[in-house]
C-alpha positions in Angstrom: -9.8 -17.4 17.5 -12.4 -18.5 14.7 -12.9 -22.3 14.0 -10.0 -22.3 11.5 -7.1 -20.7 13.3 -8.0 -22.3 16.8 -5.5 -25.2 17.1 -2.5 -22.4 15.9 -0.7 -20.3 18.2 -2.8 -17.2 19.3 -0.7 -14.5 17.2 1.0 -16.7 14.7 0.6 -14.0 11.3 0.2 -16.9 8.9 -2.8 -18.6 9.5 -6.0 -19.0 7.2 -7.6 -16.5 7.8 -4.4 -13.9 6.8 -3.8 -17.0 3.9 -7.5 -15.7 2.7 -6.4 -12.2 2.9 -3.1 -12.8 0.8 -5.5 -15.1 -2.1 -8.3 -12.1 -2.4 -6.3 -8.8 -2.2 -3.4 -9.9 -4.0 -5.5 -12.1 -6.4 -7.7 -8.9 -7.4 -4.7 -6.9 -7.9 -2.9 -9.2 -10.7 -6.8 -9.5 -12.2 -7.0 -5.8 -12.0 -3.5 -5.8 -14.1 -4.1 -8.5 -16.3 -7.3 -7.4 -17.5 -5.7 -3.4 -18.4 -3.5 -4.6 -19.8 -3.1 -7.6 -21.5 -6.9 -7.8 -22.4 -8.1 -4.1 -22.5 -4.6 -2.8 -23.6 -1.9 -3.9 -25.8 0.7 -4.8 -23.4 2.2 -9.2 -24.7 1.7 -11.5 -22.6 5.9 -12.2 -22.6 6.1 -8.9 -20.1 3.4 -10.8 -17.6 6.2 -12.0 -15.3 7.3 -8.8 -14.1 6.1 -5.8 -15.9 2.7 -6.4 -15.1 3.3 -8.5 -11.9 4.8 -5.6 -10.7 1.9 -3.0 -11.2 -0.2 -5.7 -9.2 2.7 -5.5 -6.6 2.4 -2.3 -6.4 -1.5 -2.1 -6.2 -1.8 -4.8 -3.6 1.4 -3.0 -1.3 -1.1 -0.2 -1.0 -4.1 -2.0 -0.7 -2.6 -4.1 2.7 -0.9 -1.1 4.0 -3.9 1.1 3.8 -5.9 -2.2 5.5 -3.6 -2.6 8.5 -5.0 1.5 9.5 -8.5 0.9 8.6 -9.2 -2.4 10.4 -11.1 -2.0 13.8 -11.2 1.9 12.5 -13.2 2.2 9.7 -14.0 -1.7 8.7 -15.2 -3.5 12.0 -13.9 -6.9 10.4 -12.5 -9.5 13.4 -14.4 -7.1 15.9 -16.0 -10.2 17.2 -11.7 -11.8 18.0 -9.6 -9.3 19.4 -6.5 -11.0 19.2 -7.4 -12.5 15.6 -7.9 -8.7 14.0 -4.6 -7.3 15.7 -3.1 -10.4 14.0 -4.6 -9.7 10.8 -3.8 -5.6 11.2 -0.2 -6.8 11.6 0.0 -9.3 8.7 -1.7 -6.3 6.3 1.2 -3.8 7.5 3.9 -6.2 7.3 3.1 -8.0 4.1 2.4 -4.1 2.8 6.2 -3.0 3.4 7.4 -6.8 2.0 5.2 -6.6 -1.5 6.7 -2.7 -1.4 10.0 -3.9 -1.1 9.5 -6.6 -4.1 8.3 -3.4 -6.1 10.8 -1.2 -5.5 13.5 -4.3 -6.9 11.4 -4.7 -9.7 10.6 -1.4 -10.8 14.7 -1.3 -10.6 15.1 -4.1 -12.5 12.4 -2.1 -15.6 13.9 1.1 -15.6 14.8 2.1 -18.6 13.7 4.3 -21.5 12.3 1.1 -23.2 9.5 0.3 -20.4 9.5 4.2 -19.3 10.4 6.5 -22.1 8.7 9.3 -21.1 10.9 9.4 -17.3 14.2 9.8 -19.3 15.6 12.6 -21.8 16.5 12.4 -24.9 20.5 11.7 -23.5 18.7 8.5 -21.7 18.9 10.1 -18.3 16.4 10.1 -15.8 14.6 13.1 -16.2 13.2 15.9 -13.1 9.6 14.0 -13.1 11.1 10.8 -12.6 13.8 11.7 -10.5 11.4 12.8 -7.8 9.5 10.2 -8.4 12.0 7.7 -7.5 13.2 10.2 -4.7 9.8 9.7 -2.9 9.0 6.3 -3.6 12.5 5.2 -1.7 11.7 7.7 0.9 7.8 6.3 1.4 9.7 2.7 2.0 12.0 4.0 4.5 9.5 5.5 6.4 7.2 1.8 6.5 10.2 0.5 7.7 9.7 2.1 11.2 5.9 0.1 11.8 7.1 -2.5 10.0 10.1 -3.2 12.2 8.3 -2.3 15.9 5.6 -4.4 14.7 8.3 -7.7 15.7 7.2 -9.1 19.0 8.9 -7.7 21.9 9.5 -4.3 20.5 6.3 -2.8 22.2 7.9 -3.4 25.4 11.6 -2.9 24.2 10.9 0.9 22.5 7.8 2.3 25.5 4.6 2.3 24.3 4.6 6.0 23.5 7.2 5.4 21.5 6.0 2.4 19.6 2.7 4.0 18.5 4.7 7.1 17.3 6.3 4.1 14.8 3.3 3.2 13.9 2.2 6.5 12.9 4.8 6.8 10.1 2.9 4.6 8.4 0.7 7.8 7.7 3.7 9.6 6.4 4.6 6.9 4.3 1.1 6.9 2.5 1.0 10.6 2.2 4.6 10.1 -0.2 3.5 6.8 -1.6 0.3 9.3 -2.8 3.1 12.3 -4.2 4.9 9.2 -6.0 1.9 8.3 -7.8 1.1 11.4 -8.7 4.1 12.7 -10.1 4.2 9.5 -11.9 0.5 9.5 -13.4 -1.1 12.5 -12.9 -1.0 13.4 -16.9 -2.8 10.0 -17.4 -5.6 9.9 -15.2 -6.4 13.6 -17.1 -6.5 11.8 -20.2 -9.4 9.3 -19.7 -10.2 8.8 -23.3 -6.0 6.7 -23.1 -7.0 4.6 -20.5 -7.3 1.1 -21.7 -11.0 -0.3 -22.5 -12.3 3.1 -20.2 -10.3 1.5 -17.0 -8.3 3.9 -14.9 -4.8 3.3 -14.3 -3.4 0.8 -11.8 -1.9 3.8 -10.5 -5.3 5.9 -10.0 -6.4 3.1 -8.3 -3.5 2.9 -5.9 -3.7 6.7 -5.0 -7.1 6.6 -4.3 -6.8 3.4 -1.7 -3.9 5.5 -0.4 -6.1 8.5 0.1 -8.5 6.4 2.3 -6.6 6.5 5.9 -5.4 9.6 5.1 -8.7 10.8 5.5 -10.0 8.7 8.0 -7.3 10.1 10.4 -7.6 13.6 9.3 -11.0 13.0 10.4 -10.7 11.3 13.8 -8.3 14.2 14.8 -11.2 17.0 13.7 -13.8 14.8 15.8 -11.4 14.7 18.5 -10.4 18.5 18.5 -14.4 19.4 18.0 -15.2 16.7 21.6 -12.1 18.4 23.4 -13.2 22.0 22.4 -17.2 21.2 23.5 -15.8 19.6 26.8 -13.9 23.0 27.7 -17.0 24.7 27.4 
């Protein structure tokens, strides 16, 4: 372990280098919010607490969750401490699903035609865009629930390990609704750049496109892998 972390237990997730991970991702999430909305846009400062709160919520979920695939993949951060970056992967997976969770509560506790007009009718009931919407968004958590729950120590060994990284892999599934959930909830926004506020694109834009990330990556890595396998056979 690094300097820092070396008198802690070897795979304890709280530690100060995951602590420094929490202050920067989470910290440029609520900046990110702050600065759309309260300074570029319109939104009072009273609806800080939660309303925006929750859009950085939302933004840093996805940000951790799409971290905890991409470290030792694509970013070689921690390649230099095993045991320190498998800590970190699992403190950016598990802190993913528990900001997700807070979201989900209070994106429950806002929804209403006052905060979300345009997801209801003119009866007040939720209308078809934000039905599925929320439809997804409920499913996306369920499915982090599997890597989040196999990630608890002991389960490797409990479940198999063929069964443990199949877990892990509905992580993927997960992004791939959190990035239909976002769409179906922004998608007429981000074609309207001349609403965003101050020229910045929605937290929501931003969210999708960090989702997109791993997506990729491992579409990727399978192509490589089915091009090596094919050229071996020949």
């Amino acid at each position: 372990m690094t300097p820092d972390n070396g008198k802690l237990p070897p795979y304890r997730l709280w530690q100060p280098t995951t602590a420094k991970w929490f202050v920067v991702v989470f910290g440029l999430s609520v900046a990110y919010a702050v600065v759309r909305y309260h300074f570029a846009g319109d939104v009072p400062w009273r609806h800080f607490p939660l309303f925006i709160l929750n859009k950085a919520t939302s933004l840093a979920a996805v940000i951790f969750i799409a971290c905890s695939y991409l470290i030792g993949k694509i970013f070689r951060w921690h390649d230099g401490d095993a045991a320190l970056r498998l800590v970190v992967v699992k403190f950016c997976g598990l802190m993913g699903f528990f900001l997700a969770a807070i979201h989900a509560f209070f994106s429950l506790c806002l929804w209403s035609p006052a905060y979300y007009g345009k997801y209801f009718d003119e009866g007040g009931r939720i209308n078809f865009q934000g039905e599925v919407a929320l439809a997804v968004g409920v499913i996306a958590l369920f499915f982090l629930l599997a890597p989040a729950i196999t990630t608890l120590p002991g389960m490797p060994k409990a479940i198999g390990g063929w069964r443990w990284k199949r877990s892990q892999h509905a992580g993927y599934t997960a992004l791939s609704l959190v990035v239909v959930h976002l769409v179906v909830l922004g998608v007429r926004g981000w074609l309207a750049p001349k609403g965003w506020h101050g020229g910045i694109p929605p937290v929501s834009l931003v969210a999708v496109t960090v989702a997109l990330v791993p997506l990729l990556a491992k579409r990727k890595s399978l192509h490589d892998r089915k091009v090596r396998a094919e050229g071996e056979k020949r």
